[in-house]
mmCIF file of the N, C-alpha and C atoms, coordinates in Angstrom:
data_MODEL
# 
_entry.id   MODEL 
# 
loop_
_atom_site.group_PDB 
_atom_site.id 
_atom_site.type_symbol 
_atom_site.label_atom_id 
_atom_site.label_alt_id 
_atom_site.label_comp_id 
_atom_site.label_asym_id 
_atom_site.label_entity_id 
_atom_site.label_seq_id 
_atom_site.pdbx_PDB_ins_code 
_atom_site.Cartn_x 
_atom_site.Cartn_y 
_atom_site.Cartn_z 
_atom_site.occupancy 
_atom_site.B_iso_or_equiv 
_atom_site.pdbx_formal_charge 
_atom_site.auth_seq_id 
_atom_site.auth_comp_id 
_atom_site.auth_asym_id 
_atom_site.auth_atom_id 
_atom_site.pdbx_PDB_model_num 
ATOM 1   N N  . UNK A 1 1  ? 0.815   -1.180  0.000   1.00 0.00 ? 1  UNK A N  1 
ATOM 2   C CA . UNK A 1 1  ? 0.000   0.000   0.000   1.00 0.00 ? 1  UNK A CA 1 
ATOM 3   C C  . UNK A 1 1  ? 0.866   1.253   0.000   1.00 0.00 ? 1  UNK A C  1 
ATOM 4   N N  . UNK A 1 2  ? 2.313   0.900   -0.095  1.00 0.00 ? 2  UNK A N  1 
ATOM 5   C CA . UNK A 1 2  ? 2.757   2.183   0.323   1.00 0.00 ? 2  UNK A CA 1 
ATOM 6   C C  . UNK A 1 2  ? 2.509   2.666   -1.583  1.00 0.00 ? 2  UNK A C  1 
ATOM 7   N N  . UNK A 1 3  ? 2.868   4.069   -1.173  1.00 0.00 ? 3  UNK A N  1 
ATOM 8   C CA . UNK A 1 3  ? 2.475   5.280   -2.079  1.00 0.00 ? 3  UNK A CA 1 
ATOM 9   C C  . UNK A 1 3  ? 1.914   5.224   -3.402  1.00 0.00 ? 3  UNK A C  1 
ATOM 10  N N  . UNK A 1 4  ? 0.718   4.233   -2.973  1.00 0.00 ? 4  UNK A N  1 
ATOM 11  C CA . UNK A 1 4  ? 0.062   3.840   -3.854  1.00 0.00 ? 4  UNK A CA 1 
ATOM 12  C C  . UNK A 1 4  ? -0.002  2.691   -4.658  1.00 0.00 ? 4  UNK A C  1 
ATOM 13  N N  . UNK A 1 5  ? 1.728   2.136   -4.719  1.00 0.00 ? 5  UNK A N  1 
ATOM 14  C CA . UNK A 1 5  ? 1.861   1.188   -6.050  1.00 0.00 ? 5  UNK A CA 1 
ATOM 15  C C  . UNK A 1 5  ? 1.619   -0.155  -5.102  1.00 0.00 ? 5  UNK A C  1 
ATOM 16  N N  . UNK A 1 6  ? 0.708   -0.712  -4.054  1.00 0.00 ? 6  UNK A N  1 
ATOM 17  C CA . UNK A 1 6  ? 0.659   -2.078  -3.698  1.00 0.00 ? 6  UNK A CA 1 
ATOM 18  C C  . UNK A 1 6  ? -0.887  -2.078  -4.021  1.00 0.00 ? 6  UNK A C  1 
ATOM 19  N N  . UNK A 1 7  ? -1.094  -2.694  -4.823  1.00 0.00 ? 7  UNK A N  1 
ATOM 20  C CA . UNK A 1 7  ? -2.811  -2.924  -4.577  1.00 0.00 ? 7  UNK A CA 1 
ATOM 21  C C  . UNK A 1 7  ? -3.788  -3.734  -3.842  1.00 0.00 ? 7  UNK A C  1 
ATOM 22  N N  . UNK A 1 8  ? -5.099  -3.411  -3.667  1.00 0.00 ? 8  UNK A N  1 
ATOM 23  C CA . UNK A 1 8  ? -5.945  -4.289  -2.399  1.00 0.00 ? 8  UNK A CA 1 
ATOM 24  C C  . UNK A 1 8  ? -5.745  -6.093  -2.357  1.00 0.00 ? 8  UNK A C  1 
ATOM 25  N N  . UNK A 1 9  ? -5.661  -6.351  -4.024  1.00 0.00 ? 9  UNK A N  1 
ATOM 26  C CA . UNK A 1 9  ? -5.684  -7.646  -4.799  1.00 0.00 ? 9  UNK A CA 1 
ATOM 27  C C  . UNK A 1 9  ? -4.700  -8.162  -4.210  1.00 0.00 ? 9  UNK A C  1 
ATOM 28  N N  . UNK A 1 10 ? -3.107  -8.015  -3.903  1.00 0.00 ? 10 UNK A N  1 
ATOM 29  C CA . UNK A 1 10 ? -1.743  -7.790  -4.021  1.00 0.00 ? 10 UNK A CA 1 
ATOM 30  C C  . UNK A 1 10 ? -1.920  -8.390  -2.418  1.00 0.00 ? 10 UNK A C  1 
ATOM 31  N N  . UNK A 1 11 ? -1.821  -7.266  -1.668  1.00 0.00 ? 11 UNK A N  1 
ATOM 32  C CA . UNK A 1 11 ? -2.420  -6.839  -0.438  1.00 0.00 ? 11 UNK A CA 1 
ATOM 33  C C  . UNK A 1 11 ? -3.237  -8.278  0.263   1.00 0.00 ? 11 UNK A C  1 
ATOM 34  N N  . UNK A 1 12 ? -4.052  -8.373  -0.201  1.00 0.00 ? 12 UNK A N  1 
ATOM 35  C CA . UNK A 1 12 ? -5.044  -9.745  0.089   1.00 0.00 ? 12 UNK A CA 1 
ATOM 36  C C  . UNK A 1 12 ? -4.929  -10.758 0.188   1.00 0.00 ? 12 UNK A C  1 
ATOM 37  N N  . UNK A 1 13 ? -4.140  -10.918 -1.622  1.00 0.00 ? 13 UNK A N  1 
ATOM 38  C CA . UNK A 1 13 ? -3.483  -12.577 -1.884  1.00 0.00 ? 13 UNK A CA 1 
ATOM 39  C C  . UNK A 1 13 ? -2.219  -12.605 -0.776  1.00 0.00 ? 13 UNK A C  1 
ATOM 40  N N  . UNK A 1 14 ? -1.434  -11.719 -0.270  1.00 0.00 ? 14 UNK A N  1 
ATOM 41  C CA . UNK A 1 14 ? -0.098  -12.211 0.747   1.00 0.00 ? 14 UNK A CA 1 
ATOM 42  C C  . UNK A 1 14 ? -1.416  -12.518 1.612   1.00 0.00 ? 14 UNK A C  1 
ATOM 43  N N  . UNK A 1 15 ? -2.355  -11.696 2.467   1.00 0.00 ? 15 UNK A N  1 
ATOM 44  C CA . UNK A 1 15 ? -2.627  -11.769 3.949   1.00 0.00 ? 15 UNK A CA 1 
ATOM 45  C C  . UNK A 1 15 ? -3.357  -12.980 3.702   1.00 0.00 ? 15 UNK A C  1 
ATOM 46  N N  . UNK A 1 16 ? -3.845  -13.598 2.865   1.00 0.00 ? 16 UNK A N  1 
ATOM 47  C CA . UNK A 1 16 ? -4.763  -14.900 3.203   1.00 0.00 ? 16 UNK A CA 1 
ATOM 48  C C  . UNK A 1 16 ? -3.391  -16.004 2.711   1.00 0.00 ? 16 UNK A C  1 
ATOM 49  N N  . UNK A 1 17 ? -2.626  -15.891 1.753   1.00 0.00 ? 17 UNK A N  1 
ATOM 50  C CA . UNK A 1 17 ? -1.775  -16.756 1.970   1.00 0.00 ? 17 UNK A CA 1 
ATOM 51  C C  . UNK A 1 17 ? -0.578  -17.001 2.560   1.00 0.00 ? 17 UNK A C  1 
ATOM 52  N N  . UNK A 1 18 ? 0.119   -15.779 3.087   1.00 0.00 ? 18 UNK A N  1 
ATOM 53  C CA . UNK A 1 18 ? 0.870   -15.956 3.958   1.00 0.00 ? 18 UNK A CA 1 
ATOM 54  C C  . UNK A 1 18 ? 0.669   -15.405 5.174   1.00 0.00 ? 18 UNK A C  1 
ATOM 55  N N  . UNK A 1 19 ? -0.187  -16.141 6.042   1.00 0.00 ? 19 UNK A N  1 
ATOM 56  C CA . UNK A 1 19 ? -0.714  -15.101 7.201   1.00 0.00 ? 19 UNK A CA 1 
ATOM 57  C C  . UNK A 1 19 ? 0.098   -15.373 8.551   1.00 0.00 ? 19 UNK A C  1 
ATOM 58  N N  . UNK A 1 20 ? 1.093   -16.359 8.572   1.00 0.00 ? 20 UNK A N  1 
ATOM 59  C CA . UNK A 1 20 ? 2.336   -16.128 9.252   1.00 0.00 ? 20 UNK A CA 1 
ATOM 60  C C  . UNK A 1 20 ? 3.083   -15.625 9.583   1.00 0.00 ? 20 UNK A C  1 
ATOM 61  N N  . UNK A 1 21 ? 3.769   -15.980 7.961   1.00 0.00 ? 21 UNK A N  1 
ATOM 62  C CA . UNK A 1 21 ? 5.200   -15.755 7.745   1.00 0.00 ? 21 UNK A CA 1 
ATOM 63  C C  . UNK A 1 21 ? 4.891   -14.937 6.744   1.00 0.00 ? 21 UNK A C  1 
ATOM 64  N N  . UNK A 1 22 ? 4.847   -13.118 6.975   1.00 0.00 ? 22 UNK A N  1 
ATOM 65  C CA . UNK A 1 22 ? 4.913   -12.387 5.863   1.00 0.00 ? 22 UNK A CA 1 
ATOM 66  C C  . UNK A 1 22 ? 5.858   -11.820 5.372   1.00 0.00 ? 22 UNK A C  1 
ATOM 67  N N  . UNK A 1 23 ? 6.835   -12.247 6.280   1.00 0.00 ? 23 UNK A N  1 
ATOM 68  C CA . UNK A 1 23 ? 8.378   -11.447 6.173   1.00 0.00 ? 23 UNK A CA 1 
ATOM 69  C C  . UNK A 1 23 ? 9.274   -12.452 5.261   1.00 0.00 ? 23 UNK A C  1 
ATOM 70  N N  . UNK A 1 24 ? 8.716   -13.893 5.064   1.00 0.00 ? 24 UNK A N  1 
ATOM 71  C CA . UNK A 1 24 ? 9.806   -15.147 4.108   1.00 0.00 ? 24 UNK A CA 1 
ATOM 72  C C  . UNK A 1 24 ? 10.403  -14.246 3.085   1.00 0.00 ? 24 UNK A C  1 
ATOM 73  N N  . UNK A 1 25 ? 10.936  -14.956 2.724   1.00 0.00 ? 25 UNK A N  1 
ATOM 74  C CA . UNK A 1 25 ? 12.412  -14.192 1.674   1.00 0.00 ? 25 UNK A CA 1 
ATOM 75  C C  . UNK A 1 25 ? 11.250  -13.746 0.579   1.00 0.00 ? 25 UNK A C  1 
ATOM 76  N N  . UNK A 1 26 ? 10.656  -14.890 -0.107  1.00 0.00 ? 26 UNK A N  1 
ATOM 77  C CA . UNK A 1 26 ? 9.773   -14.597 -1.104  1.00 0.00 ? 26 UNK A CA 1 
ATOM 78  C C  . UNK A 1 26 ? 9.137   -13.538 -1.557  1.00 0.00 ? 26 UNK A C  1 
ATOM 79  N N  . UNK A 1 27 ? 8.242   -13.601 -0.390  1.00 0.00 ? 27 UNK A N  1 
ATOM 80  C CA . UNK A 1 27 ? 7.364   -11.966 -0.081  1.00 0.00 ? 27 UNK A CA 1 
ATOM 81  C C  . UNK A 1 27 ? 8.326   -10.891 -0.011  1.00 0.00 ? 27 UNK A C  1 
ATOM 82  N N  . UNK A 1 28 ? 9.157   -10.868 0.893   1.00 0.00 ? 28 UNK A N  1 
ATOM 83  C CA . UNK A 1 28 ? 10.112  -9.624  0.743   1.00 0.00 ? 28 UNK A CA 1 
ATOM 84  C C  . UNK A 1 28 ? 10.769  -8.811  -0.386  1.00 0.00 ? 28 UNK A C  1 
ATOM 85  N N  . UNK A 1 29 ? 11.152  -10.126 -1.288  1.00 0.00 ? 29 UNK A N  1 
ATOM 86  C CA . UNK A 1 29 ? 11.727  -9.591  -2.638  1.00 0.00 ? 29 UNK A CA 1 
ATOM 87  C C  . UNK A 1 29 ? 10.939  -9.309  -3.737  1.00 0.00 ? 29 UNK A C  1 
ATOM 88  N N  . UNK A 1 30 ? 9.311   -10.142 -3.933  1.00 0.00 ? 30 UNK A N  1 
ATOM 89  C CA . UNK A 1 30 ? 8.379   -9.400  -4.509  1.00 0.00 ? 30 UNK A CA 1 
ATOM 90  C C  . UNK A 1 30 ? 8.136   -7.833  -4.535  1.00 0.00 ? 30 UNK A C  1 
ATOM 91  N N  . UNK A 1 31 ? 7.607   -7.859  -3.039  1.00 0.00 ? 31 UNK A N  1 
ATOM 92  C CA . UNK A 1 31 ? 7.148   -6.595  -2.625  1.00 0.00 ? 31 UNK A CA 1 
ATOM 93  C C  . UNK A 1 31 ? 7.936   -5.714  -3.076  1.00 0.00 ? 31 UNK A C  1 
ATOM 94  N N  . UNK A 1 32 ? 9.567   -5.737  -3.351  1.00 0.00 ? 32 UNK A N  1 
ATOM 95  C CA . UNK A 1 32 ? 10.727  -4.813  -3.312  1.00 0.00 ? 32 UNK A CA 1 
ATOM 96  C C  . UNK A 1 32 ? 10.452  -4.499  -4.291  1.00 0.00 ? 32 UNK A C  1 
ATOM 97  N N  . UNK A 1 33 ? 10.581  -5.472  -5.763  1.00 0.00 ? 33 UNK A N  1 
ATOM 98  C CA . UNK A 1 33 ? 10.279  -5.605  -6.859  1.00 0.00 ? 33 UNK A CA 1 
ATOM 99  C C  . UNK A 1 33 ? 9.024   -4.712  -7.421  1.00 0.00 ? 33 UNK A C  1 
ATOM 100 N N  . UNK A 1 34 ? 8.210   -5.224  -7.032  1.00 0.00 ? 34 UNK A N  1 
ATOM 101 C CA . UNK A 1 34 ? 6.854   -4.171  -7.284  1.00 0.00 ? 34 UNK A CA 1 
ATOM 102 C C  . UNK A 1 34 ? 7.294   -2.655  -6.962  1.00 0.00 ? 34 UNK A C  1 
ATOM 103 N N  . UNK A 1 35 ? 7.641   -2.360  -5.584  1.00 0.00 ? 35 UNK A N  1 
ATOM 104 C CA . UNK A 1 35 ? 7.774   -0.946  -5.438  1.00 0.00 ? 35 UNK A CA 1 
ATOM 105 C C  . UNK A 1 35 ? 8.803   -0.451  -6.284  1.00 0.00 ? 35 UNK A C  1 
ATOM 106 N N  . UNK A 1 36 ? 9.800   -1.345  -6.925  1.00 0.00 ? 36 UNK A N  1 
ATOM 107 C CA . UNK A 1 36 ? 11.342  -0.712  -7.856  1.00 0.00 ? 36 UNK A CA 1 
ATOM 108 C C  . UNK A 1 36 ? 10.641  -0.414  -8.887  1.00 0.00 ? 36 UNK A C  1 
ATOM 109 N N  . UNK A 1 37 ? 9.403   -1.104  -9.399  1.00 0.00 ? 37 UNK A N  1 
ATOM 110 C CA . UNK A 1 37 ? 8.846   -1.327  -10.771 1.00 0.00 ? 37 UNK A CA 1 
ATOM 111 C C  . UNK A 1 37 ? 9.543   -2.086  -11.640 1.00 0.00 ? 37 UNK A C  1 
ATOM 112 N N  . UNK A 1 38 ? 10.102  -3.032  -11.114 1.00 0.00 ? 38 UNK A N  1 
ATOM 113 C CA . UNK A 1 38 ? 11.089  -4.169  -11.841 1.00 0.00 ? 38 UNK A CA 1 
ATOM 114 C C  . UNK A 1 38 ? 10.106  -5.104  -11.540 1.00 0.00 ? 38 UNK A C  1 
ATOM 115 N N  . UNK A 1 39 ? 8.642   -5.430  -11.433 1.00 0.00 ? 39 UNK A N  1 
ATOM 116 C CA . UNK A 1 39 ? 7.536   -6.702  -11.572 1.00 0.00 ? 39 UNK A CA 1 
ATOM 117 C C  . UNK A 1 39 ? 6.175   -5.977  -11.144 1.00 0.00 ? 39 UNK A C  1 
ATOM 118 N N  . UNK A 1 40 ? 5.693   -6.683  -11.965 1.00 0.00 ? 40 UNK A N  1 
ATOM 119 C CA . UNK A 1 40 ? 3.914   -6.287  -11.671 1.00 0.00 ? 40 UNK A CA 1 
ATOM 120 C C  . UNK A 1 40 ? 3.408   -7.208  -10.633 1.00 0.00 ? 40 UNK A C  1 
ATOM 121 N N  . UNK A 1 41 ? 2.163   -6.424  -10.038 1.00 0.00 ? 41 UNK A N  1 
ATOM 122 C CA . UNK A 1 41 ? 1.683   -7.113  -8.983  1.00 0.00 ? 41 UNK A CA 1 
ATOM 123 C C  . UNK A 1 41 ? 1.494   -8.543  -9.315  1.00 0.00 ? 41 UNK A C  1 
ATOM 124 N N  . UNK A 1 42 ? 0.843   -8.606  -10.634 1.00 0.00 ? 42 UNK A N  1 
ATOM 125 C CA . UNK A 1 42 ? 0.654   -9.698  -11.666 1.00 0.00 ? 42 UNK A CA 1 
ATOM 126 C C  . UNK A 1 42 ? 1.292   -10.931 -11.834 1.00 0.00 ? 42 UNK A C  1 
ATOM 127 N N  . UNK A 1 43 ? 2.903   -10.290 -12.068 1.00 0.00 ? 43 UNK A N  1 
ATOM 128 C CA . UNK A 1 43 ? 3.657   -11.364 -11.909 1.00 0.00 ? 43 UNK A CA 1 
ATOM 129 C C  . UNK A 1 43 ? 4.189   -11.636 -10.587 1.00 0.00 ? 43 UNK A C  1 
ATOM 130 N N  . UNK A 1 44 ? 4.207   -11.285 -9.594  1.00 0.00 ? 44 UNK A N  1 
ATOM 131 C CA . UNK A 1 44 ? 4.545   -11.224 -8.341  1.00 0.00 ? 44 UNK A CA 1 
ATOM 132 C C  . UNK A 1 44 ? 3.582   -12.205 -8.146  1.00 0.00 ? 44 UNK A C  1 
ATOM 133 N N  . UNK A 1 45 ? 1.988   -12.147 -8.207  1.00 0.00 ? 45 UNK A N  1 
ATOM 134 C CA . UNK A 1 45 ? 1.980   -13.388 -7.334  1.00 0.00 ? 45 UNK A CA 1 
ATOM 135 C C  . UNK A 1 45 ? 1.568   -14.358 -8.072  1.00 0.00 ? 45 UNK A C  1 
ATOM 136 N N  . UNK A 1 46 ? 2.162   -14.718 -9.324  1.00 0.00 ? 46 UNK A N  1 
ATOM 137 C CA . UNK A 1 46 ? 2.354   -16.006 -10.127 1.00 0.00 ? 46 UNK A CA 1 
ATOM 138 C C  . UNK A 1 46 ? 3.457   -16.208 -8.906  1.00 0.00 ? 46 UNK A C  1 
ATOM 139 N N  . UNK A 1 47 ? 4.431   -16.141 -8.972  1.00 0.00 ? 47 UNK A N  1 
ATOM 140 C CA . UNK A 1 47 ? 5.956   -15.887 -8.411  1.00 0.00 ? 47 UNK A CA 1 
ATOM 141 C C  . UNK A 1 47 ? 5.739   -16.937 -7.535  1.00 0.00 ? 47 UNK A C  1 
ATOM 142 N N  . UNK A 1 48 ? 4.705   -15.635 -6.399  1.00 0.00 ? 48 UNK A N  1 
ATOM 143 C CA . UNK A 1 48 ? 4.818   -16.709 -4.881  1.00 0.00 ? 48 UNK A CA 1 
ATOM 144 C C  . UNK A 1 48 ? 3.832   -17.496 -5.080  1.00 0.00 ? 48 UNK A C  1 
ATOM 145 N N  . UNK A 1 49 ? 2.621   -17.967 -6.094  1.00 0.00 ? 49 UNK A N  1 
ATOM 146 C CA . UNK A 1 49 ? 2.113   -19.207 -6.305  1.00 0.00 ? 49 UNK A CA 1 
ATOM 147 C C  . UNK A 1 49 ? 2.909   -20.501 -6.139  1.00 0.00 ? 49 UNK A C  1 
ATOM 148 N N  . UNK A 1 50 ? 4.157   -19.703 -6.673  1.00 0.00 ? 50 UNK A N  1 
ATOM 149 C CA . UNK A 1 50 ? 5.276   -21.175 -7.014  1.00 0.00 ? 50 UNK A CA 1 
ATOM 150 C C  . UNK A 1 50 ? 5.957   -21.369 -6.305  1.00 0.00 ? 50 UNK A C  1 
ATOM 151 N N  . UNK A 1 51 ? 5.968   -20.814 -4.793  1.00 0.00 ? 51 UNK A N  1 
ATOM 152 C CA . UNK A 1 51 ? 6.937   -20.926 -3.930  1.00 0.00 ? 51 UNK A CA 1 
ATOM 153 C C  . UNK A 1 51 ? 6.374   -21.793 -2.978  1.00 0.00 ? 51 UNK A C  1 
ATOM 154 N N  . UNK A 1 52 ? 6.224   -22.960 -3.710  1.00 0.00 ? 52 UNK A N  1 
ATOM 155 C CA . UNK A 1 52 ? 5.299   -23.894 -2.575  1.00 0.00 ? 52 UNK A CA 1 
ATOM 156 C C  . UNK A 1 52 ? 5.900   -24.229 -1.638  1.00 0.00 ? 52 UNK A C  1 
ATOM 157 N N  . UNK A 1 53 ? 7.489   -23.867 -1.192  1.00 0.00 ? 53 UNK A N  1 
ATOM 158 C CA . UNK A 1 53 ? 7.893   -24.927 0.223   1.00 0.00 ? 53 UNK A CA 1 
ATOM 159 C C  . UNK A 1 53 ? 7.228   -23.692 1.099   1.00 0.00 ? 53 UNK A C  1 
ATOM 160 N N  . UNK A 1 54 ? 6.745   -22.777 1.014   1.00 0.00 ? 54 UNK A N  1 
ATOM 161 C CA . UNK A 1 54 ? 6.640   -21.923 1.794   1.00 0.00 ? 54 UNK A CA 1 
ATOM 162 C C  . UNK A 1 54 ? 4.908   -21.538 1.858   1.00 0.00 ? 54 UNK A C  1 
ATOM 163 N N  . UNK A 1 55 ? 4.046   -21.742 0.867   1.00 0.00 ? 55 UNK A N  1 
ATOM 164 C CA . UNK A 1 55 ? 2.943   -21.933 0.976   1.00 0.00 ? 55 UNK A CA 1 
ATOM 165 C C  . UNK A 1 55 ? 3.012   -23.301 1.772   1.00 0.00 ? 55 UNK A C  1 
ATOM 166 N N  . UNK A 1 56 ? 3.243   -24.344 1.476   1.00 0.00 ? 56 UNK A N  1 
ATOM 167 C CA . UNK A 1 56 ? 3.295   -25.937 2.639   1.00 0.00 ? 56 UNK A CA 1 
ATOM 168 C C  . UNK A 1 56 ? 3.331   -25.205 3.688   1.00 0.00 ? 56 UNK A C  1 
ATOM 169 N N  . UNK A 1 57 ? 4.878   -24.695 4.423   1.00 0.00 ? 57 UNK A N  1 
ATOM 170 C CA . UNK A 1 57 ? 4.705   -24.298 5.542   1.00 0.00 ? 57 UNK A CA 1 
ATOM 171 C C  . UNK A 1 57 ? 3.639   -23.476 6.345   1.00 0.00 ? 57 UNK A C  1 
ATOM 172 N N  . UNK A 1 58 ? 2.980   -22.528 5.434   1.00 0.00 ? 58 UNK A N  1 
ATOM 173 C CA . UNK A 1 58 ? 1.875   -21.544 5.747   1.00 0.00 ? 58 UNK A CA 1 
ATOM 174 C C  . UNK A 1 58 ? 1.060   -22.552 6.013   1.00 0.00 ? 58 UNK A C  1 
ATOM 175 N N  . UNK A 1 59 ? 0.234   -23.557 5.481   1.00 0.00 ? 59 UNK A N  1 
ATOM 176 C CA . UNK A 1 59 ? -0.741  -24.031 5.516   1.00 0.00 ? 59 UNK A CA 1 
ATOM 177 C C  . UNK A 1 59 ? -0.697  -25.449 6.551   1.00 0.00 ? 59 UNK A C  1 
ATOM 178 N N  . UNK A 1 60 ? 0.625   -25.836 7.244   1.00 0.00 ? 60 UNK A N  1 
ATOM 179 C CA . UNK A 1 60 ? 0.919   -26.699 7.980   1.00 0.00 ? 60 UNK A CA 1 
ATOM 180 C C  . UNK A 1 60 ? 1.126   -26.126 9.539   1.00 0.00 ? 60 UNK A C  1 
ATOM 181 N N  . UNK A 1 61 ? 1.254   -24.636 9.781   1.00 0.00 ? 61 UNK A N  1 
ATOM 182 C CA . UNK A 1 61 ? 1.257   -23.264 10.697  1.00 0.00 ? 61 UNK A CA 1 
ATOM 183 C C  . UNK A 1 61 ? -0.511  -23.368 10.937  1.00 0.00 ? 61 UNK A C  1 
ATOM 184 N N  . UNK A 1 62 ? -0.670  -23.179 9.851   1.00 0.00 ? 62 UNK A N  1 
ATOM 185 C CA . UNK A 1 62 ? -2.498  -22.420 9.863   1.00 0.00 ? 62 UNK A CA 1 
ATOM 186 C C  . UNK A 1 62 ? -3.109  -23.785 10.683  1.00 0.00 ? 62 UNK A C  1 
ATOM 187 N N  . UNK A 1 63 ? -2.610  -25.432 10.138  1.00 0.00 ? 63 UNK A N  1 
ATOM 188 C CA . UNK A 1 63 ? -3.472  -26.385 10.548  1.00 0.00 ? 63 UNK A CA 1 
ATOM 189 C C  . UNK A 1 63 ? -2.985  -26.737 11.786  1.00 0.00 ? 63 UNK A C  1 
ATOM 190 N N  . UNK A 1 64 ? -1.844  -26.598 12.301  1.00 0.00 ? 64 UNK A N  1 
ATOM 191 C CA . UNK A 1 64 ? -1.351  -26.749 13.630  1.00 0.00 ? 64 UNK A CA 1 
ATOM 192 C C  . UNK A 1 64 ? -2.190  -25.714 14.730  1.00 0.00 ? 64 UNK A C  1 
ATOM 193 N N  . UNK A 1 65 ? -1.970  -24.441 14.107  1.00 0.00 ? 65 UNK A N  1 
ATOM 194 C CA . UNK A 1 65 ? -3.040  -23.365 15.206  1.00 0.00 ? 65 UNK A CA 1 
ATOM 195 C C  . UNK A 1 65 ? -4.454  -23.687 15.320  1.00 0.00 ? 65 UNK A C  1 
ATOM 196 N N  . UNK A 1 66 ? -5.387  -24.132 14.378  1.00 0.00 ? 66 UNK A N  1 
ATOM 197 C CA . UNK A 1 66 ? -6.854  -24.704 14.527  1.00 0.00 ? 66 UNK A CA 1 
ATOM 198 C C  . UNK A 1 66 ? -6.547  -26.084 15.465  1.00 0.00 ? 66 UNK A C  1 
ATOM 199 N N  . UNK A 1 67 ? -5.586  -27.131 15.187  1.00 0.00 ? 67 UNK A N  1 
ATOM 200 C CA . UNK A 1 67 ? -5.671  -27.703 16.101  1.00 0.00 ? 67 UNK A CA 1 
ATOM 201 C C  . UNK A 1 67 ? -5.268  -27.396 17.764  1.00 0.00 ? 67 UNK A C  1 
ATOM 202 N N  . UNK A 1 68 ? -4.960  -26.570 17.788  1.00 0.00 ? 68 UNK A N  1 
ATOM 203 C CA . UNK A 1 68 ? -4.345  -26.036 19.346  1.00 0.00 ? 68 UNK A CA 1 
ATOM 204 C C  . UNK A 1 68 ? -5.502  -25.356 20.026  1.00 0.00 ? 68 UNK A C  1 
ATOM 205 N N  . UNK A 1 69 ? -6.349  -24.332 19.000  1.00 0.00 ? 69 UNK A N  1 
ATOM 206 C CA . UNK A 1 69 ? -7.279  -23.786 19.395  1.00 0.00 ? 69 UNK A CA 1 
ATOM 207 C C  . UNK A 1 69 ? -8.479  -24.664 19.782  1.00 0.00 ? 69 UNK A C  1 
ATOM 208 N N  . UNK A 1 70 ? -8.619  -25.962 18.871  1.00 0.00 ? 70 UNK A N  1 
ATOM 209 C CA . UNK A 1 70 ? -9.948  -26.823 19.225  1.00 0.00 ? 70 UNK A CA 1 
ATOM 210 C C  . UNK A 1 70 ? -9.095  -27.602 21.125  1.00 0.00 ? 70 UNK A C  1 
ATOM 211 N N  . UNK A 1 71 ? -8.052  -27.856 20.881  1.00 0.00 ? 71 UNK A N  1 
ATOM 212 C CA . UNK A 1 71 ? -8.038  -28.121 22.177  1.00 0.00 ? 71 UNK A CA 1 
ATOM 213 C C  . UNK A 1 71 ? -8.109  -27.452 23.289  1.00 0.00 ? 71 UNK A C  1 
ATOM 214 N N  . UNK A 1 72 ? -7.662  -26.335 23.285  1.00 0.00 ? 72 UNK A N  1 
ATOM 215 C CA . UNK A 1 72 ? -7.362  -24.975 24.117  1.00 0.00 ? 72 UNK A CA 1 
ATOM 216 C C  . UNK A 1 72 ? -9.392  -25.066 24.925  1.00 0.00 ? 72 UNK A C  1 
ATOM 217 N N  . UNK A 1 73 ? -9.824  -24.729 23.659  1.00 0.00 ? 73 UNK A N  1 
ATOM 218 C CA . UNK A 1 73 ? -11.687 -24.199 23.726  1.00 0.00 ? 73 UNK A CA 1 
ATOM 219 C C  . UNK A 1 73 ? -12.223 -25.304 23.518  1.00 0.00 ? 73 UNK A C  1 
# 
């Protein structure tokens, strides 16, 4: 979001798919990218589509916390 050039789309696709780990290398160097104007939001998240060891991890984080929470409550 900064000065305009991150969009809501952009914005969205990290927070629902990396709602961890938003800082992984991946995300970091996108984001850089987009703001240099050396990649479109577009291709950025083809990019981290493909960075599956790190989507796995997101989604092995996300299923570990639902299970902690069903026990917790």
């Amino acid at each position: 979001m900064k000065h305009g050039r991150i969009s809501g789309k952009f914005y969205k696709f990290v927070c629902r798919n990396f709602p961890y780990r938003v800082t992984s290398r991946e995300v970091i160097n996108c984001i850089n990218n987009i703001l240099n104007g050396a990649m479109t939001e577009n291709k950025a998240i083809t990019t981290l589509q493909g960075a599956e060891t790190e989507l796995k991890r997101q989604k092995e984080l996300y299923k570990s916390n639902v299970e902690c929470r069903k026990r917790i409550g």
